[in-house]
C-alpha positions as protocol buffer text, in pm:
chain_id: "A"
residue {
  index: 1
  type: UNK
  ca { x: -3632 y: -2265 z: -97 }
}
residue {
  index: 2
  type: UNK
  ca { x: -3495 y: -2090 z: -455 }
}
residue {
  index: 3
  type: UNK
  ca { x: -3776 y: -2213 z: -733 }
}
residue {
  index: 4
  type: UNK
  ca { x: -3665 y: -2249 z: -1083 }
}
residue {
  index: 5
  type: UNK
  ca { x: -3900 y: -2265 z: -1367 }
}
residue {
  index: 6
  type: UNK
  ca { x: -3878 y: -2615 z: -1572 }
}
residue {
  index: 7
  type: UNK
  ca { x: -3857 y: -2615 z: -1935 }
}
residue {
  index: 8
  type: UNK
  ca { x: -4103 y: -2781 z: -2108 }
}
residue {
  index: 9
  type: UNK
  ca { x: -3964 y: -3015 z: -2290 }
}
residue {
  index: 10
  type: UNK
  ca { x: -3835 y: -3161 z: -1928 }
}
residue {
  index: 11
  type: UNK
  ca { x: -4164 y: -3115 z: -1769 }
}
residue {
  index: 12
  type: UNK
  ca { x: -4339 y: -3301 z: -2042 }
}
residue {
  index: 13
  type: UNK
  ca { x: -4063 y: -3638 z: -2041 }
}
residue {
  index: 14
  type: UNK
  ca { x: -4106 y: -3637 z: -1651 }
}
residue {
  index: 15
  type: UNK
  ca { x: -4421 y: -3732 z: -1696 }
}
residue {
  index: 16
  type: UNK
  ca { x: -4369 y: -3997 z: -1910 }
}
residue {
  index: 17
  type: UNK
  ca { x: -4414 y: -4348 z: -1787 }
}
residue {
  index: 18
  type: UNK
  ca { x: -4075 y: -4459 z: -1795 }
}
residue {
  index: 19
  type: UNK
  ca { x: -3774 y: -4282 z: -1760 }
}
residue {
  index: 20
  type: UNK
  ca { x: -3424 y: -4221 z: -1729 }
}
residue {
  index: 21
  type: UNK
  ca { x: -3230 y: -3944 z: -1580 }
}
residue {
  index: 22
  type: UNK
  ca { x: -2884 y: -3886 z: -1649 }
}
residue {
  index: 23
  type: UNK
  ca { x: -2629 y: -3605 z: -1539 }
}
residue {
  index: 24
  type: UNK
  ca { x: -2367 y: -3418 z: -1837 }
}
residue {
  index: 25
  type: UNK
  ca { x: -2071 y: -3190 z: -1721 }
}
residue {
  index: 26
  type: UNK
  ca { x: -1951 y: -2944 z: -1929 }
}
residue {
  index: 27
  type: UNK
  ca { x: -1533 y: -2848 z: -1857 }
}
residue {
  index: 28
  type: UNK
  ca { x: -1425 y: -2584 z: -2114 }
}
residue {
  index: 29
  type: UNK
  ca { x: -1040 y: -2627 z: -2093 }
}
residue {
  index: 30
  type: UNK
  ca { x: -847 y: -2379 z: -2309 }
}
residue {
  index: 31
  type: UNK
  ca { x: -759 y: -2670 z: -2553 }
}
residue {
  index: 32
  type: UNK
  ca { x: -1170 y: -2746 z: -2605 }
}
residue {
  index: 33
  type: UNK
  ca { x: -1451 y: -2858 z: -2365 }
}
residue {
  index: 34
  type: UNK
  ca { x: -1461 y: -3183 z: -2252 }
}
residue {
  index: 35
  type: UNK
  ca { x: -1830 y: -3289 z: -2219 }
}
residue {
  index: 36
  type: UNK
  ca { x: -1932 y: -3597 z: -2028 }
}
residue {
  index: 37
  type: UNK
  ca { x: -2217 y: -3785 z: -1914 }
}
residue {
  index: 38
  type: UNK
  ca { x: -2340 y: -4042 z: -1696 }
}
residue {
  index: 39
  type: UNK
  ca { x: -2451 y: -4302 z: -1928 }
}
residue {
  index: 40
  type: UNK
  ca { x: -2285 y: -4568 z: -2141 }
}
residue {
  index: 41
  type: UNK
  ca { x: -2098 y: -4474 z: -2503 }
}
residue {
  index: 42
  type: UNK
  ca { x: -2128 y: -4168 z: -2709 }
}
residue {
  index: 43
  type: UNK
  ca { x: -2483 y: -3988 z: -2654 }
}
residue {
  index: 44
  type: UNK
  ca { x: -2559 y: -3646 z: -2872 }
}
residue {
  index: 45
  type: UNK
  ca { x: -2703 y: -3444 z: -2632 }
}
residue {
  index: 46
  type: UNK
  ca { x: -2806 y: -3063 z: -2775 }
}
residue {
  index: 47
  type: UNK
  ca { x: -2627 y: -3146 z: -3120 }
}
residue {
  index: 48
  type: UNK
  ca { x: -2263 y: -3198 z: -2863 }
}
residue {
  index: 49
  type: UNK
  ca { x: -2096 y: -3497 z: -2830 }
}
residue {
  index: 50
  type: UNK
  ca { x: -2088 y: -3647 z: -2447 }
}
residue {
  index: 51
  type: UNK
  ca { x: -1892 y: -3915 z: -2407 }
}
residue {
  index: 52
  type: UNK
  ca { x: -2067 y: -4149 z: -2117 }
}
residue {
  index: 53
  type: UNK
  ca { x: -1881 y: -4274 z: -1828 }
}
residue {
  index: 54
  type: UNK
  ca { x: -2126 y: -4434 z: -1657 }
}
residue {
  index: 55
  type: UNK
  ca { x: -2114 y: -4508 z: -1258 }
}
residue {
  index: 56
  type: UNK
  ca { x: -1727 y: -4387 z: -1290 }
}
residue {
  index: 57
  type: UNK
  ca { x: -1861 y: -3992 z: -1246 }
}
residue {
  index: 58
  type: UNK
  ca { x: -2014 y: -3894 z: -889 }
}
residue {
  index: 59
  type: UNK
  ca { x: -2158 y: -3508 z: -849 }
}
residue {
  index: 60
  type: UNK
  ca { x: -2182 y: -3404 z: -508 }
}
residue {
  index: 61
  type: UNK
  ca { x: -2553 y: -3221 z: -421 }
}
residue {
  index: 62
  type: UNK
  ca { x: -2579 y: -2896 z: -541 }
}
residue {
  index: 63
  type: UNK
  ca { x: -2759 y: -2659 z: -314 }
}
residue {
  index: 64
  type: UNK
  ca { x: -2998 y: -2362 z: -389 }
}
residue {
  index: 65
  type: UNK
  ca { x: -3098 y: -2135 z: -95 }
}
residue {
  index: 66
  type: UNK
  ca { x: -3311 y: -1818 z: -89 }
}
residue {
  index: 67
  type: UNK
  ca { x: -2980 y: -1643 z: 33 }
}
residue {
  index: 68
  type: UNK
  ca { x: -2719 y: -1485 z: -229 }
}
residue {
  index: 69
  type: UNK
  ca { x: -2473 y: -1745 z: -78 }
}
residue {
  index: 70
  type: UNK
  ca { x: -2152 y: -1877 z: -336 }
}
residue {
  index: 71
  type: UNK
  ca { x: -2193 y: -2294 z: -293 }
}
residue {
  index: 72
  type: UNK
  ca { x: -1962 y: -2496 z: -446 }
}
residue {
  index: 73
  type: UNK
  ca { x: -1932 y: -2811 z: -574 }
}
residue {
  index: 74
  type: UNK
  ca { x: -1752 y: -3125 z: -668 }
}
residue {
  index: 75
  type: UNK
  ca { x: -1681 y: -3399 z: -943 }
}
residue {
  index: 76
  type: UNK
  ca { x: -1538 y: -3677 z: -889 }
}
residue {
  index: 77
  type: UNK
  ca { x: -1411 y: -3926 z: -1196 }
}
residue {
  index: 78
  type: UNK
  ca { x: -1262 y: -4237 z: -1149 }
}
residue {
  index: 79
  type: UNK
  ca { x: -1094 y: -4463 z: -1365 }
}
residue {
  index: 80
  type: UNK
  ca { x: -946 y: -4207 z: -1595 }
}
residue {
  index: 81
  type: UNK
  ca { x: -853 y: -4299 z: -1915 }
}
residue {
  index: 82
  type: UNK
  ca { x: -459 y: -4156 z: -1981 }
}
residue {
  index: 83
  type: UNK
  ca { x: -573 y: -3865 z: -2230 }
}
residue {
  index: 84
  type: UNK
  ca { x: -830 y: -3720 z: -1975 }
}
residue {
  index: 85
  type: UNK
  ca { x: -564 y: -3752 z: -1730 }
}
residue {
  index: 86
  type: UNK
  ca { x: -281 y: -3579 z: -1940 }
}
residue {
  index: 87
  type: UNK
  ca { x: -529 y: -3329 z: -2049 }
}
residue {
  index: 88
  type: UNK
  ca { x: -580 y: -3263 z: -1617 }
}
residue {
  index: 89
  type: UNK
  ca { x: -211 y: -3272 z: -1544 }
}
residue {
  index: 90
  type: UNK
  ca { x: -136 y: -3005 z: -1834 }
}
residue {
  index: 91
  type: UNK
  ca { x: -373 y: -2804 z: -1883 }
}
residue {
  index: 92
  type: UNK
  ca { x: -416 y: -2444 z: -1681 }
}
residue {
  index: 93
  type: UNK
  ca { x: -773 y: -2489 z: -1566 }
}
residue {
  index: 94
  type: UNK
  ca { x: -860 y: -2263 z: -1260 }
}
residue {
  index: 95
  type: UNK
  ca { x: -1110 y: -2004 z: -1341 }
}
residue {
  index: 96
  type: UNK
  ca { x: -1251 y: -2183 z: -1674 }
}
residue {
  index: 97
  type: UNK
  ca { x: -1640 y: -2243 z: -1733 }
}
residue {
  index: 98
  type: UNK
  ca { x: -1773 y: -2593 z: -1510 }
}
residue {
  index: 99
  type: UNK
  ca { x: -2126 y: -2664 z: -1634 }
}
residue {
  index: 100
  type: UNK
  ca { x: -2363 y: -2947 z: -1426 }
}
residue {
  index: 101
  type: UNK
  ca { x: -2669 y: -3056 z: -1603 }
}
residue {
  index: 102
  type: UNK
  ca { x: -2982 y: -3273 z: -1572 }
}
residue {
  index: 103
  type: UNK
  ca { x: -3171 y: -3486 z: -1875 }
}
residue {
  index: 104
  type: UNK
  ca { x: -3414 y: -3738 z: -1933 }
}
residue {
  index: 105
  type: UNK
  ca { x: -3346 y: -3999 z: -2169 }
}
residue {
  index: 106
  type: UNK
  ca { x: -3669 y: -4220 z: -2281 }
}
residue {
  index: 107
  type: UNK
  ca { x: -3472 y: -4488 z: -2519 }
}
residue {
  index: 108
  type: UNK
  ca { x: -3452 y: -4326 z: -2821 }
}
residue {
  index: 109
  type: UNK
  ca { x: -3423 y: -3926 z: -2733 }
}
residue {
  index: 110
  type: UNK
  ca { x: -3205 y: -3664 z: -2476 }
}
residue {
  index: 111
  type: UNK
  ca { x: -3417 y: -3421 z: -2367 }
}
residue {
  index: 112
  type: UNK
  ca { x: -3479 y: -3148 z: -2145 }
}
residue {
  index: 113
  type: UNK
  ca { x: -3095 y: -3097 z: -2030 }
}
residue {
  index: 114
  type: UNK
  ca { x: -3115 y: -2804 z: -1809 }
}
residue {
  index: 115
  type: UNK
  ca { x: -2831 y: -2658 z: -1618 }
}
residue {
  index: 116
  type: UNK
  ca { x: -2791 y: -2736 z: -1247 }
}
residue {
  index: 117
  type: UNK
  ca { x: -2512 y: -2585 z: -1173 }
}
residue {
  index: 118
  type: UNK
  ca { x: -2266 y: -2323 z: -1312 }
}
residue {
  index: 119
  type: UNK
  ca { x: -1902 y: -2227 z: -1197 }
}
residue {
  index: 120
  type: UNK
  ca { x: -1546 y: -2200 z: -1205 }
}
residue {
  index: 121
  type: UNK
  ca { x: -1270 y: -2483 z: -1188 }
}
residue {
  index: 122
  type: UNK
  ca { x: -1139 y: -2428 z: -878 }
}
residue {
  index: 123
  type: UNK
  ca { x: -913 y: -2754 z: -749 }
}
residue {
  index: 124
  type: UNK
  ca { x: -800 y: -3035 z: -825 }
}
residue {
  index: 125
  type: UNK
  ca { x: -674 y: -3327 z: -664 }
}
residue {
  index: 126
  type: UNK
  ca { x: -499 y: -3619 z: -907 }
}
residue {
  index: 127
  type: UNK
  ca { x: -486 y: -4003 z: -716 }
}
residue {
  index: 128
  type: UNK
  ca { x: -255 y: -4171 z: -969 }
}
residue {
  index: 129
  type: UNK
  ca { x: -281 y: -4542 z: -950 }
}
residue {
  index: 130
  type: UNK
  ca { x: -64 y: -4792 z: -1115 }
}
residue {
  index: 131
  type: UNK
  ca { x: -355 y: -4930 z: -1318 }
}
residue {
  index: 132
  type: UNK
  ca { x: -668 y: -4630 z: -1289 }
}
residue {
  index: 133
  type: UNK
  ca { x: -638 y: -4289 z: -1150 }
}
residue {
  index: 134
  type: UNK
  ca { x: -935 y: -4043 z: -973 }
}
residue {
  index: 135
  type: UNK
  ca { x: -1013 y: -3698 z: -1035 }
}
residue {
  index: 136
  type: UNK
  ca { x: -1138 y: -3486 z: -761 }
}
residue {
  index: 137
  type: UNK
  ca { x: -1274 y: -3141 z: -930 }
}
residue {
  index: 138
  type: UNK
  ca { x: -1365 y: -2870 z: -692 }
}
residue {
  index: 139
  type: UNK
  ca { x: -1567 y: -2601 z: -833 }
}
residue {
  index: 140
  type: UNK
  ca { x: -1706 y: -2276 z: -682 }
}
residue {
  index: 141
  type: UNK
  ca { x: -1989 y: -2104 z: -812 }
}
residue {
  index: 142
  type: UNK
  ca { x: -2010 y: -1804 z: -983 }
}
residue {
  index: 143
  type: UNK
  ca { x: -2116 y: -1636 z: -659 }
}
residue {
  index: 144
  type: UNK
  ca { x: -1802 y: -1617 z: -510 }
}
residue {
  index: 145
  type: UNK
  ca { x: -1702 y: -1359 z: -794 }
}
residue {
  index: 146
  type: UNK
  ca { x: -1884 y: -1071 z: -493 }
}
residue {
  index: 147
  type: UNK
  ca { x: -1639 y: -1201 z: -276 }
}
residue {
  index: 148
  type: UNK
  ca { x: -1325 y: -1056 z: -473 }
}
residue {
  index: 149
  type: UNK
  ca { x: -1180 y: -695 z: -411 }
}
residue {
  index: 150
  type: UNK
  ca { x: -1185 y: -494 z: -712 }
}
residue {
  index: 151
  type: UNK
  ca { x: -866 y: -237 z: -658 }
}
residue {
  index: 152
  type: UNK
  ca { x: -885 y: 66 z: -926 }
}
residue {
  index: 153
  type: UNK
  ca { x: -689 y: 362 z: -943 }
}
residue {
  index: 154
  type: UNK
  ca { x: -784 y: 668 z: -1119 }
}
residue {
  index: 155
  type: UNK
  ca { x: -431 y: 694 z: -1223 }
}
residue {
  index: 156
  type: UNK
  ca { x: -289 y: 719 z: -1597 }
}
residue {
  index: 157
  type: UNK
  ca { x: -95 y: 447 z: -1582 }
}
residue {
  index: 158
  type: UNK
  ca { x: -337 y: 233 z: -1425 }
}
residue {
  index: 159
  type: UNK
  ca { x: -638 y: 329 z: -1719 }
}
residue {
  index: 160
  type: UNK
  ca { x: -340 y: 259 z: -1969 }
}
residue {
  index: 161
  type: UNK
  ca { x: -263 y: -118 z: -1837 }
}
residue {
  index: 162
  type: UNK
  ca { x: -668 y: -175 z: -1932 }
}
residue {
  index: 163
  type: UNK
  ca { x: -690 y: 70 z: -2246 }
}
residue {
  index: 164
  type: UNK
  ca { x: -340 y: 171 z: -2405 }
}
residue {
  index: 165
  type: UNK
  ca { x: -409 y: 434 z: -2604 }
}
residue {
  index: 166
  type: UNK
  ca { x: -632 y: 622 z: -2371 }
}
residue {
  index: 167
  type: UNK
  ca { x: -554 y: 949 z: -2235 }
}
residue {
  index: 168
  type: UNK
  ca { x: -843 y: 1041 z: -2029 }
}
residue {
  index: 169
  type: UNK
  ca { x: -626 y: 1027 z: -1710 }
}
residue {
  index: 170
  type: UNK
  ca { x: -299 y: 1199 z: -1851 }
}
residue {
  index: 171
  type: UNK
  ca { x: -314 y: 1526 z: -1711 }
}
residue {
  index: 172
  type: UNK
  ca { x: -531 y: 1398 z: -1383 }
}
residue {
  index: 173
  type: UNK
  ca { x: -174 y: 1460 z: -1138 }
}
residue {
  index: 174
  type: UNK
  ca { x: -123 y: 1789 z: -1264 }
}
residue {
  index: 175
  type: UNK
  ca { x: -449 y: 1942 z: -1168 }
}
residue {
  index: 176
  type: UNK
  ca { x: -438 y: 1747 z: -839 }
}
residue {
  index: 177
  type: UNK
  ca { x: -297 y: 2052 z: -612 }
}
residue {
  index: 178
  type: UNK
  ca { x: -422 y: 2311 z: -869 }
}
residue {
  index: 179
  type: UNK
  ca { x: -584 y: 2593 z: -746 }
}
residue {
  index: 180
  type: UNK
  ca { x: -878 y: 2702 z: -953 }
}
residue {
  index: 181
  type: UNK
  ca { x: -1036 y: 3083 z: -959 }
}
residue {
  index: 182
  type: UNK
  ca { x: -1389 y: 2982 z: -997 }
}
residue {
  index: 183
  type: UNK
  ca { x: -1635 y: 3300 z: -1066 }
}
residue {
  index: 184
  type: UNK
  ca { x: -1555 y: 3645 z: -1076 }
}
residue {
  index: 185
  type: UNK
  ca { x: -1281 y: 3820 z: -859 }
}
């Protein structure tokens, strides 16, 4: 099994008496991150607003192996108030930043939020209700970036799509059946 070190501040509340453990996601939409968490009202979490949605957010396990292996995984919000919903339905959100993190809460203080999980917005599926809706986020991890082809050309026009004004490549098809004296004759 994959160990990860546990900050301090963590290590110190989970040895506290009494506890409580919460869960924050982290969605960076290109209109602004939407930060949530899964306890009750507004909670200032790392000097960010979360705003708490209690029993209404469900993260599926996320899985750590000792193999470089891309695991996904999944939110799922229900009862959707009509601005997250309209902020879901309209704005372009495969491939942005997905964040999963732990806490500890002791009553008065959120502390050692440490980050389970990091990927990309992948899917997701919209049940619209007539009175509450449900989110189903799919989200693949970062991983799965090794699985993508990278296709380059050493071509001009390909090194100009990436840097316009470069010329590095310009005169690479004339010298391509060139022949070249090398040495003396």
């Amino acid at each position: 099994m994959a160990s990860r070190d546990i900050e301090t501040t963590l290590n110190s509340a989970l040895t506290a008496e009494e506890i409580s453990v919460f869960f924050a996601v982290e969605l960076q939409f290109e209109e602004g991150t939407l930060r949530l968490w899964t306890g009750a009202g507004t909670a200032t979490i790392d000097g960010n607003s979360y705003t708490g949605v209690g029993e209404l957010m469900e993260i599926s396990s996320v899985d750590e192996t000792t193999e470089i292996a891309a695991r996904g995984a999944s939110l799922i919000l229900s009862g959707v108030p009509s601005d997250i919903l309209a902020l879901a339905l309209t704005s372009p959100y495969q491939g942005r930043i997905a964040n999963i993190y732990f806490g500890v809460h002791d009553g008065t203080t959120y502390s050692g939020l440490t980050e389970i999980f990091s990927g990309y917005m992948d899917e997701m599926n919209i049940d619209e209700g007539p009175e509450t809706s449900t989110i189903e986020l799919m989200i693949e991890n970062k991983l799965i970036e090794l699985e993508r082809s990278r296709v380059r050309r050493y071509t001009s026009s390909f090194q100009k799509s990436i840097y316009p004004t470069d010329k590095g490549f310009d005169l690479i098809e004339t010298i391509q059946d060139r022949e070249v004296s090398w040495g003396q004759k």
